[in-house]
Structure formats: structure tokens, C-alpha cells
C-alpha positions in Angstrom: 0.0 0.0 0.0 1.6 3.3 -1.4 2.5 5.7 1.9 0.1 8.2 2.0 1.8 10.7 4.9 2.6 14.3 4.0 5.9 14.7 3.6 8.0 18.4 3.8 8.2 20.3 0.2 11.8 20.2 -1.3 13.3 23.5 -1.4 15.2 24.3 -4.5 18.2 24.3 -3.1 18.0 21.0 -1.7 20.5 18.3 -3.2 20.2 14.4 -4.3 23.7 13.9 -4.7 25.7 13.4 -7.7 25.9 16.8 -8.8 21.5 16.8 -8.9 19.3 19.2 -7.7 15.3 18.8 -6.0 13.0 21.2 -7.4 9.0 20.7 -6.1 6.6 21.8 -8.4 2.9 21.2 -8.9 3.1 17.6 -10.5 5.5 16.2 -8.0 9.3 16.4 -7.9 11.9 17.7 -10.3 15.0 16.6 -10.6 18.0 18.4 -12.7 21.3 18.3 -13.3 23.5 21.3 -11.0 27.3 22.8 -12.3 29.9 21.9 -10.1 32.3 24.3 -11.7 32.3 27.1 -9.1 33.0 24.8 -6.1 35.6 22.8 -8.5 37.4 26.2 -9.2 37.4 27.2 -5.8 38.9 23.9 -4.5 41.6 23.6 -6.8 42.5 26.7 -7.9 46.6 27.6 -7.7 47.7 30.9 -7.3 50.0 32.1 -10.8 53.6 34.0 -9.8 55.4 35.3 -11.9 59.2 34.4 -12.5 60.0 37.4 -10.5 57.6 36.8 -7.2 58.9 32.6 -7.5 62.7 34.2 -6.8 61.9 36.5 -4.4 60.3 33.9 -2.7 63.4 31.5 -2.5 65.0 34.0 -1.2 63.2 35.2 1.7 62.9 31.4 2.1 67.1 32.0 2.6 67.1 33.1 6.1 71.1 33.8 6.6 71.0 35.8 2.8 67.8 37.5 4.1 69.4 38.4 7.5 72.8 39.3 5.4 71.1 41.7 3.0 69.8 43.9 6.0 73.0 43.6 7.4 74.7 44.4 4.3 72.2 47.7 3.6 73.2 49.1 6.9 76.5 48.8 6.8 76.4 50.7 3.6 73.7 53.4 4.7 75.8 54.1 7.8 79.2 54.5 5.7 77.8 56.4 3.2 75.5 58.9 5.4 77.2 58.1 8.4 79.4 60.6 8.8 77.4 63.7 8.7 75.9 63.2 11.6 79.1 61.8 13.8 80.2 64.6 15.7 83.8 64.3 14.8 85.0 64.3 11.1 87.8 61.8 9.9 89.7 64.3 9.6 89.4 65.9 13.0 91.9 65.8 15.6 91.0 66.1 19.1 93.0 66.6 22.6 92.9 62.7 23.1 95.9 60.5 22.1 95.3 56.9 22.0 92.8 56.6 24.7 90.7 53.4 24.2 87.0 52.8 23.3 84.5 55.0 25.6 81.2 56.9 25.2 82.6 60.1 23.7 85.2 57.9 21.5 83.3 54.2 21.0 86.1 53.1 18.9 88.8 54.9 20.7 91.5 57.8 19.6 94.9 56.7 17.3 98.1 58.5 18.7 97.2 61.6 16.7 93.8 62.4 17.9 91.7 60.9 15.0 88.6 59.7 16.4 88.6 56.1 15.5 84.8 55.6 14.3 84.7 58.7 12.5 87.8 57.5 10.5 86.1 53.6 9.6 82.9 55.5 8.4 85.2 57.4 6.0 87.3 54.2 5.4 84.0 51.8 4.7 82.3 54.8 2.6 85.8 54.3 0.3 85.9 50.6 0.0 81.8 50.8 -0.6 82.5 53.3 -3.2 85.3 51.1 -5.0 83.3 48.1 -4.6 80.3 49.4 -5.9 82.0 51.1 -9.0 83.8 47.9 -9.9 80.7 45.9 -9.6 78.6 48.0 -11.8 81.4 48.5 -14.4 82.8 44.8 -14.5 79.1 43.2 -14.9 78.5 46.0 -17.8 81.9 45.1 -19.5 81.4 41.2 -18.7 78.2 40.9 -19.7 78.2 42.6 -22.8 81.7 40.9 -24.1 80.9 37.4 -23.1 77.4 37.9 -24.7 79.1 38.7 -28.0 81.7 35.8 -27.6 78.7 33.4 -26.6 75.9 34.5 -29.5 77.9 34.8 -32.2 80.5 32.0 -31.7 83.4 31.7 -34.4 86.0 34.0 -35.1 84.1 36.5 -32.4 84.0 33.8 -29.6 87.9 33.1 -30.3 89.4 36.6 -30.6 87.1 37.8 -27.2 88.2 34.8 -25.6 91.6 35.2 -26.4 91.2 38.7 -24.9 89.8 37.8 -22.2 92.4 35.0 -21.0 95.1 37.7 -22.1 93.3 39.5 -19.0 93.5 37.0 -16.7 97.3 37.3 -16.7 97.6 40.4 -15.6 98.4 40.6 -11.8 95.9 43.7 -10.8 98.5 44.6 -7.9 101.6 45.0 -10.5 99.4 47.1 -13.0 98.1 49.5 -10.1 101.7 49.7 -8.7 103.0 50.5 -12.0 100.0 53.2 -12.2 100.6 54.7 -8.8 104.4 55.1 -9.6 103.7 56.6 -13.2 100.8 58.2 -13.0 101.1 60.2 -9.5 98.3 62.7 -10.1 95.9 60.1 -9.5 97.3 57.7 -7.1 95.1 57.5 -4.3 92.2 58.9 -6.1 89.2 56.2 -5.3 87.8 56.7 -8.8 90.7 55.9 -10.4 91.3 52.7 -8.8 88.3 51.9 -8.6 88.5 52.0 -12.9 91.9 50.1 -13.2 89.8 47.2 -11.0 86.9 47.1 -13.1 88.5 46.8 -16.3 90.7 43.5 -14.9 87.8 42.2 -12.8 85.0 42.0 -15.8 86.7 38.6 -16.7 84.7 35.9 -14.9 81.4 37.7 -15.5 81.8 37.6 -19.4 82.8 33.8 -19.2 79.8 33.2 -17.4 77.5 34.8 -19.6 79.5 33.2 -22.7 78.7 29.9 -21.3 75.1 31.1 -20.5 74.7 32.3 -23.9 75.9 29.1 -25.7 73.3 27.1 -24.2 70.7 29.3 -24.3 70.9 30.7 -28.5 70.0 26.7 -29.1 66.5 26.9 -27.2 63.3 26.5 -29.1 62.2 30.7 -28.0 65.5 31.7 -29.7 64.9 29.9 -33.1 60.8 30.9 -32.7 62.1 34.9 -32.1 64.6 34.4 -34.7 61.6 32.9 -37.6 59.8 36.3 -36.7 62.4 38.3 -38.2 63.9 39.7 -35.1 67.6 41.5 -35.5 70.2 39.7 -33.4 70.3 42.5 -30.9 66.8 42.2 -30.1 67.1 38.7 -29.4 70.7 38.8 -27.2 68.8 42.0 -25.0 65.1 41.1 -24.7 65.2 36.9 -25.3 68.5 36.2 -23.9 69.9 38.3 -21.7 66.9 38.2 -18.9 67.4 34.4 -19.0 71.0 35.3 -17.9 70.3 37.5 -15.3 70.6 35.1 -12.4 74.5 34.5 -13.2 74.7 37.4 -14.1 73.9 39.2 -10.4 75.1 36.3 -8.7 78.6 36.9 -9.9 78.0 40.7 -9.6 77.8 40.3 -5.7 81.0 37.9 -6.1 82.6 41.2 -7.6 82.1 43.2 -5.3 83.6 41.3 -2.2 86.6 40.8 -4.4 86.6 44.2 -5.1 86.7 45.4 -1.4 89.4 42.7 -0.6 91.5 43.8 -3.6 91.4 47.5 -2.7 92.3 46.6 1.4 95.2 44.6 0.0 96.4 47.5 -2.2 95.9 50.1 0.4 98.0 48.0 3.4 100.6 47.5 0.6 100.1 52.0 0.1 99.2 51.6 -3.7 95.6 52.2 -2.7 93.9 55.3 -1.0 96.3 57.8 0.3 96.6 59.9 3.2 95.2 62.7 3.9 92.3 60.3 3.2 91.7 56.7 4.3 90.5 53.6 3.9 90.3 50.4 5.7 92.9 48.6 4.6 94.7 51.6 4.9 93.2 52.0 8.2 94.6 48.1 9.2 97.8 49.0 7.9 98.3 52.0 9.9 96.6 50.0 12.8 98.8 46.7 12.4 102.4 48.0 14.2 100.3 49.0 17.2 98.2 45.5 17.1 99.6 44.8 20.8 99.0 48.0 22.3 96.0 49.7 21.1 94.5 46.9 19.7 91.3 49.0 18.5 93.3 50.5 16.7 93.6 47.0 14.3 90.6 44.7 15.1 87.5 47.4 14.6 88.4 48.4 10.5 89.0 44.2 10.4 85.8 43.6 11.7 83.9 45.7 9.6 85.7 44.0 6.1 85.2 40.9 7.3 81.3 41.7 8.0 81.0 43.1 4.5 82.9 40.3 2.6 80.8 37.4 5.0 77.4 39.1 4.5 78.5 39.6 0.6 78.7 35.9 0.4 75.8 35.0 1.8 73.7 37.4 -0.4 75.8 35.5 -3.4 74.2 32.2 -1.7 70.9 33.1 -1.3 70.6 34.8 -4.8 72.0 31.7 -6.4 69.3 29.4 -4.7 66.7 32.0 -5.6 67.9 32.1 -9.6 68.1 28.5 -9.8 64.8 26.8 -11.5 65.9 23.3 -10.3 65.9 24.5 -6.5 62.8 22.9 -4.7 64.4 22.7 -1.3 62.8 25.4 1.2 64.9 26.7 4.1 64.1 26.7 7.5 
């Protein structure tokens, strides 16, 4: 016997499973078929980035290049700006001789009067200045050689090559040394080693992009941009050369911590940065005979090149991870 008890209406928004609706109407119940697209979408949906936002990612991922960069920023920030606000210039000289680290001296006095910390600032905004120079000038140089040798191949790959190696030969120390002894109007000008460094420093940076450049004027986008009619410089600056930008920086930050360790080892040796202005490896050299004695003197311009070059190398870590389309691992 059919069941004759009333039974509650089916709203329209009620579901029989399987993707079907209930719809009551007049001659009993309706049943039709309901889109699952929007709840699909919404469940499975994945977020695009774009190259850019994937390597900034990685990065921040890189918690000692992270922590570096700040560190890094700061120490350039305070040498740069620094001294304008310290209330003693580097080249000040006050009625203290050698007294050691305190609150009106934090880094302590040399045997002259020279306030220690006013004299790093001026010696870090130097190094940052030649490091900074030689970095933008020796990835300019690099880049743009080594993406000639790599493109082109042939008798352009051999002769920049050639070049190149011809470079590597040259001990930067003897050239500068020859330079400061020849060319005494600019000896101890910053800018002017800073020049001499980049032009024998842009070596490594134009293999890497050579090497860079090989593999990449083979790929499929190359030979598409290339079918299209686009001029070879089109394709080496808008196809190629962002595909090379990782190496490209990476090696740019190697630059300039070799940069700051080449100019400390020419100022200690005096082919650097000259009195009346300084440096910090002029500042170490200065500071080295009275190691024993006023060891502040010594240890606080070496601990500020050896926080530059460290946090340097890190950044170079963290930016290689970060450019690297193989890296999946994700740092603590």
C-alpha cells in the first residue's frame, strides 16, 4: 500500500547527490542536473607568480642571505651617510691620544687624535665606493663581451676569448703599482682605482655569460624569435639576456667582495687610497704596528671588512638558490 503521509516540500536548493538538484513543483518532484564548476574552481585553484615573485620567494625562504642583505644595507647606509651626523670628522683631531673605546670615543682615539669611528665610516664609505664602482662596471663590460663571444660563436668567440684570457694574466696589484708610480696625479684617487679594477675584474662575469649564452641561443624561443624576423640584438637584450640575469647578479655580488678585498690589499701594501684620506685597509695598515697595544686600533676596521665580505657571500648564496629553477628545497 503506497504511503500516503505528507511529507515536507523540497526547497530548490535542496541536493540528491551526484551533482542533482530537488525542485517541487505542482506535478510532483523535479530533478535536474547542478554545475559543479564554481566549487571545483574554488577547490583547486593555484595561485600564478610570476618568475619574478617565484625568486623572491626563494630568497626570503634563505634566512642567513635574508638576514645578510639587511645587514649588508646598513653597513652601507651608515658608511655612506654616516658621517654627517658623527660629531667628529675623519679628519678631526682632538686633545685625546690613544685613549681606548668609551662613550665620547666608541672606537677609541689613534696617537694623533683621530677619532677612531669617524675614521672607519670614512674608510668603509671608500671601499663601498670602489666596490660598488667595480661591480657595476665589470658586470657592464662582462656581460656585454661574453654575450658577444657566446651568440655569435666563431672567429668573435675566439678573438674575445683570447682577450679575455690575455686578461686573466695580468696581476691587478703589479698594474696598479706600476700606475701609482707613473701616474702620480691620480694615485690614491678612489675613482681611479676603482677603474683600473673594473677593467681587470670584468673577466669571470663575461665567461659566465659566454657559457650562459651558448646554451641558451639553441632553445626552441630563440629559433621561434629568430623565424619572426627579429635582429640579433633584439634577441641577445630582450630573449637572452633576462634568461641570464641570475649569473649574471650572482657573480655581480661575487665582484664586489673581491673588489673590497682587492682595494684593502692594495691600500696595506700603500698603492691604494692615500693619506690625507683613508681607507680600511689603509686603516689596518696604519693600525697593524700597534696590534699589541692599542688593539682597536687594528681589530675594529678588520671587523667591519670581514662583516662586509661574509654578508656579501651569503647574499651571493641566497641569490644563487633563488635564480636557480631546479631548487625545490625550502629553508628553515
Amino acid at each position: 500500500m503506497a504511503d500516503t503521509r505528507p511529507r515536507p516540500p523540497a526547497t530548490p536548493t535542496d541536493n540528491g547527490g551526484d551533482g542533482q538538484a530537488l525542485e517541487t513543483t505542482e506535478h510532483g518532484v523535479k530533478v535536474h542536473e547542478v554545475s559543479a564548476t564554481t566549487t571545483t574552481e574554488r577547490e583547486f585553484t593555484v595561485v600564478r607568480r610570476s618568475q619574478s615573485q617565484m625568486v623572491i620567494r626563494r630568497f626570503m625562504a634563505h634566512k642567513l642571505a635574508v638576514g645578510s642583505l639587511v645587514v649588508f644595507v646598513l653597513v652601507v647606509i651608515v658608511s655612506l651617510i654616516g658621517g654627517r651626523f658623527w660629531k667628529y670628522g675623519y679628519a678631526d683631531i682632538t686633545d685625546q691620544f690613544s685613549s681606548p673605546p668609551s662613550l665620547e670615543h666608541p672606537m677609541g682615539t689613534d696617537d694623533i687624535g683621530h677619532d677612531s669611528l669617524a675614521q672607519v665610516l670614512r674608510g668603509a664609505q671608500k671601499s663601498v665606493q670602489v666596490a660598488l664602482m667595480v661591480a657595476i662596471l665589470a658586470t657592464t663590460i662582462g656581460a656585454l663581451i661574453g654575450a658577444l663571444a657566446g651568440y655569435y660563436r666563431g672567429w668573435v668567440d675566439s678573438a674575445l676569448m683570447r682577450f679575455t684570457d690575455l686578461v686573466l694574466t695580468i696581476p691587478s696589484i703589479a698594474i696598479l703599482a706600476v700606475l701609482a708610480s707613473t701616474v702620480a696625479s691620480q694615485a690614491g684617487n678612489w675613482f681611479f682605482i676603482g677603474l683600473v679594477l673594473a677593467l681587470l675584474q670584468w673577466t669571470y662575469i663575461a665567461r659566465v655569460v659566454r657559457g650562459t649564452f651558448l646554451s641558451l641561443r639553441e632553445k626552441e624561443f630563440v629559433e621561434a624569435a629568430r623565424a619572426l624576423g627579429a635582429s640579433d640584438t633584439r634577441i641577445m637584450f630582450k630573449h637572452l639576456l633576462p634568461n641570464a640575469t641570475g649569473s649574471i647578479i650572482v657573480n655581480a655580488t661575487i665582484t664586489v667582495a673581491v673588489a673590497i678585498l682587492v682595494e684593502t690589499a692594495l691600500s696595506y701594501l700603500g698603492l691604494g687610497i692615500r693619506p690625507p684620506d683613508t681607507s680600511l685597509g689603509l686603516l689596518i695598515s696604519t693600525g697593524q704596528q700597534a696590534a699589541t697595544t692599542r688593539p682597536w686600533l687594528f681589530y675594529f676596521p678588520g671587523l667591519i671588512i670581514v662583516i662586509i665580505a661574509l654578508t656579501i657571500n651569503f647574499i651571493g648564496d641566497g641569490l644563487r638558490d633563488a635564480f636557480d629553477p631546479t631548487q625545490t628545497r625550502v629553508r628553515a
